[in-house]
C-alpha positions in Angstrom: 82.6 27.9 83.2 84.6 30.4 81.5 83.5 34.3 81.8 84.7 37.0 79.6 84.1 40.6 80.7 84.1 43.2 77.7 84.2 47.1 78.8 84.1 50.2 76.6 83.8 48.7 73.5 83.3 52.0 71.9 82.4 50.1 68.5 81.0 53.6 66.6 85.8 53.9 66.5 85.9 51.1 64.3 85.7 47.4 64.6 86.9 45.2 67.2 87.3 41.5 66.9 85.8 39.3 69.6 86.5 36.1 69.6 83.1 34.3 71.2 84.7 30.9 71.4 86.8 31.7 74.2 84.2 31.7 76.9 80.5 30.2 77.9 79.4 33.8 79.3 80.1 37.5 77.8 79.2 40.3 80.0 79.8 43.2 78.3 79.6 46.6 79.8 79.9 50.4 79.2 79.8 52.2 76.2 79.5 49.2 73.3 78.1 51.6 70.4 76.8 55.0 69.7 73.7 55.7 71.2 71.3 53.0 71.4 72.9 50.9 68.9 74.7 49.1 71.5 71.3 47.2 72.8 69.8 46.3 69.4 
C-alpha cells in the first residue's frame, strides 16, 4: 500500500496539481483552503 502525505496546501494561493494515481491513501493535513473550504 502506497501512502501519500499532503501538508499546507494553502490552495486559496493558486492551484496545485495532485496527481491521485500515485498512491492508494492521501492524508492531507494543515491548511488545504481558506477557511472552511478545505472540508467541503
Amino acid at each position: 500500500m502506497k501512502i501519500h502525505i499532503v501538508s499546507d496546501l494553502h490552495r486559496e494561493f493558486g492551484y496545485n496539481d495532485i496527481n491521485l494515481n500515485i498512491a492508494d491513501v492521501f492524508v492531507m493535513i494543515g491548511d488545504t483552503d481558506l477557511g472552511v473550504k478545505g472540508i467541503n
